[in-house]
C-alpha positions in Angstrom: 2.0 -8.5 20.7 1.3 -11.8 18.8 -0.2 -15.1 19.3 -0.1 -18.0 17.5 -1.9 -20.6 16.2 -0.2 -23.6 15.6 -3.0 -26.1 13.8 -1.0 -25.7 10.5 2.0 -27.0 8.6 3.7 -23.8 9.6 2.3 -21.5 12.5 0.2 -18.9 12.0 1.5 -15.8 14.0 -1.2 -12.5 14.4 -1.1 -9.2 15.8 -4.5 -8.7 16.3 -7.6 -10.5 18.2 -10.6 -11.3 15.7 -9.7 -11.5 12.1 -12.9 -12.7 9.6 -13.1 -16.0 8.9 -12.6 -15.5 5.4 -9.3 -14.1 5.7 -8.3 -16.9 8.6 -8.9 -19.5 6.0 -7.0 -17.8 3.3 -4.1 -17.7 6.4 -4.8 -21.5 6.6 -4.2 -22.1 3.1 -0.7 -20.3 3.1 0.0 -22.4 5.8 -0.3 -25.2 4.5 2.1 -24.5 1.1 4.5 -27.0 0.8 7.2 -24.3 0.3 6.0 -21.5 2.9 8.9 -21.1 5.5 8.7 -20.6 9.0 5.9 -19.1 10.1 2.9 -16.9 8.2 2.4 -13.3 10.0 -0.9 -11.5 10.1 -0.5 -7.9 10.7 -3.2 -5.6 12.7 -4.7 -4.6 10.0 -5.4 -7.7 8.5 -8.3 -8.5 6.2 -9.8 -10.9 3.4 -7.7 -10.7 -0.1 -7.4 -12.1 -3.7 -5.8 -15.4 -1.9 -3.5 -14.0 0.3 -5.0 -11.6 3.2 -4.3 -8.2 3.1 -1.9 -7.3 5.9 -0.5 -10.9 5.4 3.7 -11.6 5.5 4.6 -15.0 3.9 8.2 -15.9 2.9 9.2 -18.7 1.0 11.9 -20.6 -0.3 12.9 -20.0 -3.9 8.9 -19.7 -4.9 7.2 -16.7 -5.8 3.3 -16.4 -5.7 2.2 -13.2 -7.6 -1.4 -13.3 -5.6 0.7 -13.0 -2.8 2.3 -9.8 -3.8 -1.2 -8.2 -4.9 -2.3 -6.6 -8.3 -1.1 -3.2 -7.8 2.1 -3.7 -7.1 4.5 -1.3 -5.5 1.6 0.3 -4.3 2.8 2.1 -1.3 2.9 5.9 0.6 4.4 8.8 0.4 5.1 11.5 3.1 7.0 15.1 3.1 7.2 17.5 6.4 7.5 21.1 6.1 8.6 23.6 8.0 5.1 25.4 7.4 3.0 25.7 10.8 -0.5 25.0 11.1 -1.0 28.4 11.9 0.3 29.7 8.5 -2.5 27.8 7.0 -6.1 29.1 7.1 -8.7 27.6 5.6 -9.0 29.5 2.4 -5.6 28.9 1.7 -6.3 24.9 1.8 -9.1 25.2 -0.2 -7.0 27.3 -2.6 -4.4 24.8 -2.8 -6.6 21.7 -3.3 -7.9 23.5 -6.0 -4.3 23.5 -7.4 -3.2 20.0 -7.0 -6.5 18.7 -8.6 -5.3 20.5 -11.6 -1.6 19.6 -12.0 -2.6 15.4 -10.4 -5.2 13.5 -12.4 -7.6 11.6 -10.8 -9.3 8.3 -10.5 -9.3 6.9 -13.8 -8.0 10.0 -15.5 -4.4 10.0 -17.5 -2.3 12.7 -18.4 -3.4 14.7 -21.9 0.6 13.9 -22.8 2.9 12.1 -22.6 5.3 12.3 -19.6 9.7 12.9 -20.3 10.7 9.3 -20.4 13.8 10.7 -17.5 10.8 10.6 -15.1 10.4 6.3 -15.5 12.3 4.1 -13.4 15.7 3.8 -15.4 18.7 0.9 -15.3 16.3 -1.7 -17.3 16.1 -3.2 -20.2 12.3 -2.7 -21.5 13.1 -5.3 -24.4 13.3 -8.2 -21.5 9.7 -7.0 -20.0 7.3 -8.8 -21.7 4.5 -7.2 -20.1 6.2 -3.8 -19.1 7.2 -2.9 -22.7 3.7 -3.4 -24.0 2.4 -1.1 -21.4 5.5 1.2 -21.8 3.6 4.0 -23.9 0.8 3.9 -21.8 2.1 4.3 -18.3 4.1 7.4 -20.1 0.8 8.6 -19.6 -0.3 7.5 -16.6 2.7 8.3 -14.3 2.2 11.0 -11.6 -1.9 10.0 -11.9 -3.3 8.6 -8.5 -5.6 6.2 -9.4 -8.9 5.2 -7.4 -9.7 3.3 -4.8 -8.1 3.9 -1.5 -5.8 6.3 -3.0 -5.4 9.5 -1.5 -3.7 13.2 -1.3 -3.6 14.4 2.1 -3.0 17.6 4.0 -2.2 16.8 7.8 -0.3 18.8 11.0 1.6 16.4 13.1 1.6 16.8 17.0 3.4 19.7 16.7 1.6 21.9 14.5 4.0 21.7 11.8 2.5 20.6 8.0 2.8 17.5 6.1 1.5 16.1 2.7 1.3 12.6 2.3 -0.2 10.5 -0.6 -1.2 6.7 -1.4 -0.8 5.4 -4.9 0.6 2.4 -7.0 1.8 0.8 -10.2 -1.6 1.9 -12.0 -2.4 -0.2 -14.7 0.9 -1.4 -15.9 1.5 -3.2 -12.2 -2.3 -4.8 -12.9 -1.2 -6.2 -16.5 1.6 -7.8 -15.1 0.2 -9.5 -11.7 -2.6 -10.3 -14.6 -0.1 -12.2 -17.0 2.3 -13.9 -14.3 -0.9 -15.4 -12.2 -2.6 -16.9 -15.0 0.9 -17.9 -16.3 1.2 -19.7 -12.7 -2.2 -21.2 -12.6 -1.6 -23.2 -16.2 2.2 -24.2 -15.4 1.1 -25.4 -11.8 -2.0 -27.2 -14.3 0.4 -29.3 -15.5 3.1 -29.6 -12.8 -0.6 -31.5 -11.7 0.7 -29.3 -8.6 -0.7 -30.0 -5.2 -1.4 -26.6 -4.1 -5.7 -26.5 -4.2 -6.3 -23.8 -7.3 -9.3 -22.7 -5.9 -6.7 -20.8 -3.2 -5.6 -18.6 -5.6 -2.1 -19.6 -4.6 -0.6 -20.5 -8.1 2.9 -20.6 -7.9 6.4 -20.1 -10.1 9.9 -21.9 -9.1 12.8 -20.0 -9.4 14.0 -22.6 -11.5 11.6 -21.5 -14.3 12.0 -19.2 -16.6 9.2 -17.5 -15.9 9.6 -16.9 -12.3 12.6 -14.7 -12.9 10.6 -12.8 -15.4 7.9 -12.0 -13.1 10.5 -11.0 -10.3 12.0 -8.7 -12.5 8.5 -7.4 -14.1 7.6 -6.9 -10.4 11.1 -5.2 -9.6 10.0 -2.8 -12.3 6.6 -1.7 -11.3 7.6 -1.5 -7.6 9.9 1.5 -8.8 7.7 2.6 -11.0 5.1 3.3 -8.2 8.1 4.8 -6.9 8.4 7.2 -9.7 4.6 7.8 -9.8 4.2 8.9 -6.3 7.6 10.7 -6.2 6.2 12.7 -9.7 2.8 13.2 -7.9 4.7 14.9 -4.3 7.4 16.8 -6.6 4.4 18.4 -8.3 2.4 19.3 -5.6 5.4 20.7 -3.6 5.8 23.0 -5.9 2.5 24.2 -5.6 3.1 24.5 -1.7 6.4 26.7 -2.8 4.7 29.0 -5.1 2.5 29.7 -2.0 4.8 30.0 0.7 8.4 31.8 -0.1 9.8 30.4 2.9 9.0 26.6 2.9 10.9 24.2 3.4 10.7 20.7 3.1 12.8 17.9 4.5 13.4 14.4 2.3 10.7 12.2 0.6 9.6 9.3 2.4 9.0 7.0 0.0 8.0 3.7 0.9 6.1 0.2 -0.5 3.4 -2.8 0.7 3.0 -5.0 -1.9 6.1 -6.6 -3.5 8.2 -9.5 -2.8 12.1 -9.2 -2.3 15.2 -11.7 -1.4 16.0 -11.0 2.5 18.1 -13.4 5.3 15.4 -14.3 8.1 16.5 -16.8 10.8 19.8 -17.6 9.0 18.0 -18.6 5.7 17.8 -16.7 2.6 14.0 -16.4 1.7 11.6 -14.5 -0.7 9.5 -12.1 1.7 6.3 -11.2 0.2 4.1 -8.5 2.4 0.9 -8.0 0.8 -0.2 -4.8 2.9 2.1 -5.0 4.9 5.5 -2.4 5.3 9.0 -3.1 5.5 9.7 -2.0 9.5 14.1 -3.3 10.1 15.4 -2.0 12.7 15.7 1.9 12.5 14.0 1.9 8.9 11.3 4.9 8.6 7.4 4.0 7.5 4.2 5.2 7.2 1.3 3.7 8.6 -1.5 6.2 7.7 -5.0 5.9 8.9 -8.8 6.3 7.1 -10.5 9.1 5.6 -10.6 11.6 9.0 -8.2 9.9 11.5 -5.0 9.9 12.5 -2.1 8.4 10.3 1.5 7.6 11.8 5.1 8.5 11.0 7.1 5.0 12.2 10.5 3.5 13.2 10.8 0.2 12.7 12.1 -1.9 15.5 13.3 -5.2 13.5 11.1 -7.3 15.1 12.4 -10.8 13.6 9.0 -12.7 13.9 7.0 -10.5 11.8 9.9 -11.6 9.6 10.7 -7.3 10.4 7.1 -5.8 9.0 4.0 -4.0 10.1 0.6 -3.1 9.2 0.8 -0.9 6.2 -2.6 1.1 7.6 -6.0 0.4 9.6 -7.7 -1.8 7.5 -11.1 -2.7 6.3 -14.1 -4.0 8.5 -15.6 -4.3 5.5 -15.9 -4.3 1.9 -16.4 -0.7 -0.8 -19.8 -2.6 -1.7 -20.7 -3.3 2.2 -19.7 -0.2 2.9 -21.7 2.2 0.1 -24.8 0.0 1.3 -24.8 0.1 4.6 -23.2 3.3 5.7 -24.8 6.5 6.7 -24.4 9.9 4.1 -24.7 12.3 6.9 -23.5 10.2 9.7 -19.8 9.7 7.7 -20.0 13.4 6.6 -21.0 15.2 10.0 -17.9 13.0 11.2 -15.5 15.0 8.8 -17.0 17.9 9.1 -17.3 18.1 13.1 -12.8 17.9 13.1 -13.1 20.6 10.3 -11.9 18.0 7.9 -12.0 19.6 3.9 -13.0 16.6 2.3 -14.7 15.5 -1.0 -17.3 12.4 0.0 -20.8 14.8 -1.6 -22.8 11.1 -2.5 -23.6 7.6 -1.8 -20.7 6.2 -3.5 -17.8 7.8 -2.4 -18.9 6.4 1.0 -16.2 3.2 0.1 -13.7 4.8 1.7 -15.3 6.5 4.8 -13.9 6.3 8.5 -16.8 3.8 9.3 -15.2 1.0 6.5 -12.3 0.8 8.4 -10.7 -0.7 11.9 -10.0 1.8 14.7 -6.3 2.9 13.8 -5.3 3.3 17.6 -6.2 -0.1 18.4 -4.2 -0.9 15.2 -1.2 1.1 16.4 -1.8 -0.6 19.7 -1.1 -4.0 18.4 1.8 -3.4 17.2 3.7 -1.5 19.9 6.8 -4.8 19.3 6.9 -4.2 15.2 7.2 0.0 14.9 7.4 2.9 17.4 5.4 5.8 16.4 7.7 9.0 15.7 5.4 11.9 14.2 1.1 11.7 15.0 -0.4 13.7 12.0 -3.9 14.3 12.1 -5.7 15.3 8.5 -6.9 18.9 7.8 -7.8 18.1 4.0 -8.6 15.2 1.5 -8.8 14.5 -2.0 -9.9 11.1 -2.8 -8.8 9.1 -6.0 
C-alpha cells in the first residue's frame, strides 16, 4: 500500500519502506517541476537513475523529459506459455536447447552477420521525419532480434503448475540510446536558453509540446518503443521455433508483449497528461504484465487492477540494492553460484564479472510483490529452470 510524503510541490506517493537517498532526492527534484501533475509515484522496486529513479511514474502536462523515459527505450518483457509440462523436460534437453537459442539470438554486444527483412521493423512510419531513427535505420537492420547486455535476459521457467514458459528482457538497442542521446542534450541547450528554472544538474531537461522538437522526440520515442517491440517479438518467434522443432506437440498461447520505459498521452483524474514510467509497467484495470524477478527467483505473470494513484502502474521487476560495479566487488563467486546451483538453476555466471546481475544485487521480489498487492494481482508464479544472460 502507499504512503506519502507531502514536503514537495506535488506529493511524493511510494510503495515501498526505505528507498536510497539518492533516489529520494532525484524523487524530490521531480517534485518540484513546475509542470509535474499531481502527484510522483515510486514503485516497489524503486532505485537511483539517470535523473529520474528507476521504478519512478511522473505525468505531466504538455512536457516531455526524455531522462524521464530512460535511454533504452521501449525496453520491456516478453512472456509465452506452453502447453509443454515440466516433466517433458529433462535436463539434457535444456541444455540442448540453450545451446540452440544461443545460436539463432546474438548476444551482448553481438549483431546479426546480415541484415534482417525490412517486414520484420516496426511499419506505418515515415523514416524521412526521424531524424535520429533514419540514420540508425541500417544499423538496427542488424541489430533487431539481438538481446543486448545488461540486465537482459532469456529464460526458461515452469509456473505453479508445472507447465513451461520462456520469457525474455530486451530493448531499443542502440537506436533507442541515439535518440534519448540527441533529444536530452537537445533539451538541456533549449532549456539553456529558455534561462529555464528547472536546476540542470537534475538531469531533468525538458521539451514543450509547443516546440518542434518535442513532437519529434515523441514520435522518435513512439518508434523505438515498437521497435523493442519488434526486437523481442523476432527474438521469442525464433526461439519458439526451436521449442517446436523439439517438441511435435507444443503449443503455445499468445505473446505477451509488454513495455517500462516510454511516455504516452493518458486521462488521469479527469486531466489529459503525458505518463512517463521509467521502470515501471502499465497495470489498467484487467491489462496483463510481467513483473519478473533476478537471476534464480521467482518472476510474476500479473493483472492489473487500475489502481488510479499509481496513475494505473507497477513495479516493472525487483530492483537493484545496488549498483553492477557494487555488486562485481563486493559479491561472493561461490556464494551467488552455489545459490543457482542448489534450485538446479542452468545458468551462465562462470567469473567475477557476470556477478552484476546475481540474485544478491537485487531486492527480495516477494517483498516487492508484497508492496504492491493494490497495483497488480499475481495470475501465473514461474519459477526459472535456465538462464542465458545478455
Amino acid at each position: 500500500m502507499e504512503k506519502a510524503i507531502s514536503t514537495e510541490k506535488i506529493p511524493i506517493k511510494m510503495w515501498l519502506e526505505q528507498i536510497e537517498e539518492g533516489a529520494m532526492n532525484q524523487a524530490r527534484n521531480l517534485a518540484n517541476l513546475p509542470f509535474a501533475f499531481k502527484h510522483l509515484c515510486l514503485m516497489p522496486d524503486a532505485h537511483s537513475g539517470y535523473g529520474m529513479p528507476i521504478g519512478g511514474v511522473l505525468a505531466t502536462k504538455s512536457v516531455i523529459i526524455p531522462n524521464a523515459v530512460g535511454v533504452d527505450i521501449g525496453c520491456g518483457m516478453c512472456a509465452v506459455k506452453s502447453n509443454l509440462h515440466n516433466e517433458e523436460l529433462p535436463i539434457e534437453k535444456i541444455k540442448s536447447i540453450l545451446s540452440k537459442i544461443r545460436e539463432v539470438v546474438p548476444l551482448g554486444f553481438e549483431h546479426q552477420i546480415e541484415r534482417q527483412d525490412e517486414s520484420l521493423m516496426p511499419q506505418g512510419h515515415n523514416i524521412d521525419e526521424l531524424k535520429i531513427v533514419k540514420n540508425q535505420y541500417l544499423s538496427a537492420l542488424k541489430q533487431i532480434g539481438t538481446l543486448g547486455g545488461g540486465n537482459h535476459f532469456i529464460e526458461i521457467q515452469k509456473d505453479q503448475n508445472g507447465f513451461i514458459w520462456i520469457m525474455l528482457h530486451s530493448g531499443s538497442r542502440n537506436i533507442g540510446l541515439k535518440v534519448a542521446e540527441y533529444y536530452d542534450n537537445k533539451a538541456k541547450k533549449l532549456n539553456s536558453l529558455w534561462c529555464s528554472t528547472v536546476n540542470p544538474k537534475a538531469d531533468l531537461a525538458f521539451l514543450p509540446f509547443e516546440t518542434e522538437e518535442a513532437r519529434q522526440y515523441y514520435n522518435e520515442m513512439k518508434y523505438c518503443v515498437e521497435f523493442a517491440y519488434s526486437n523481442r517479438t523476432l527474438m521469442m518467434n525464433r526461439i519458439l521455433d526451436i521449442f517446436r522443432n523439439s517438441f511435435s506437440a507444443i503449443e503455445f498461447e499468445p505473446i505477451i508483449n509488454i513495455a517500462h520505459n516510454y511516455a504516452s498521452w493518458e486521462k488521469h483524474f479527469e486531466e489529459k497528461v503525458l505518463v512517463h514510467r521509467k521502470g515501471a509497467t502499465s497495470a489498467k484495470l484487467g491489462e496483463i504484465g510481467i513483473i519478473p524477478g533476478s537471476q534464480g527467483t521467482k518472476s510474476y505473470i500479473v493483472e492489473g487492477l487500475g489502481n488510479p494513484e499509481s496513475f494505473m502502474s507497477c513495479s516493472h521487476g525487483a530492483g537493484r540494492v545496488m549498483s553492477r560495479s557494487q555488486a562485481i566487488k563486493t559479491l561472493n563467486l561461490e556464494d551467488e553460484t552455489r545459490k543457482l546451483d542448489e534450485q538446479g538453476i542452468i545458468h551462465a555466471i562462470r567469473k567475477k564479472s557476470d556477478l552484476d546481475e546475481a540474485t544478491s544485487a537485487y531486492k527480495n521480489i516477494s517483498e516487492v510483490m508484497d508492496f504492491q498487492k493494490d497495483l497488480v494481482k499475481i495470475k501465473f508464479e514461474l519459477s526459472p529452470l535456465a538462464v542465458i544472460k545478455g
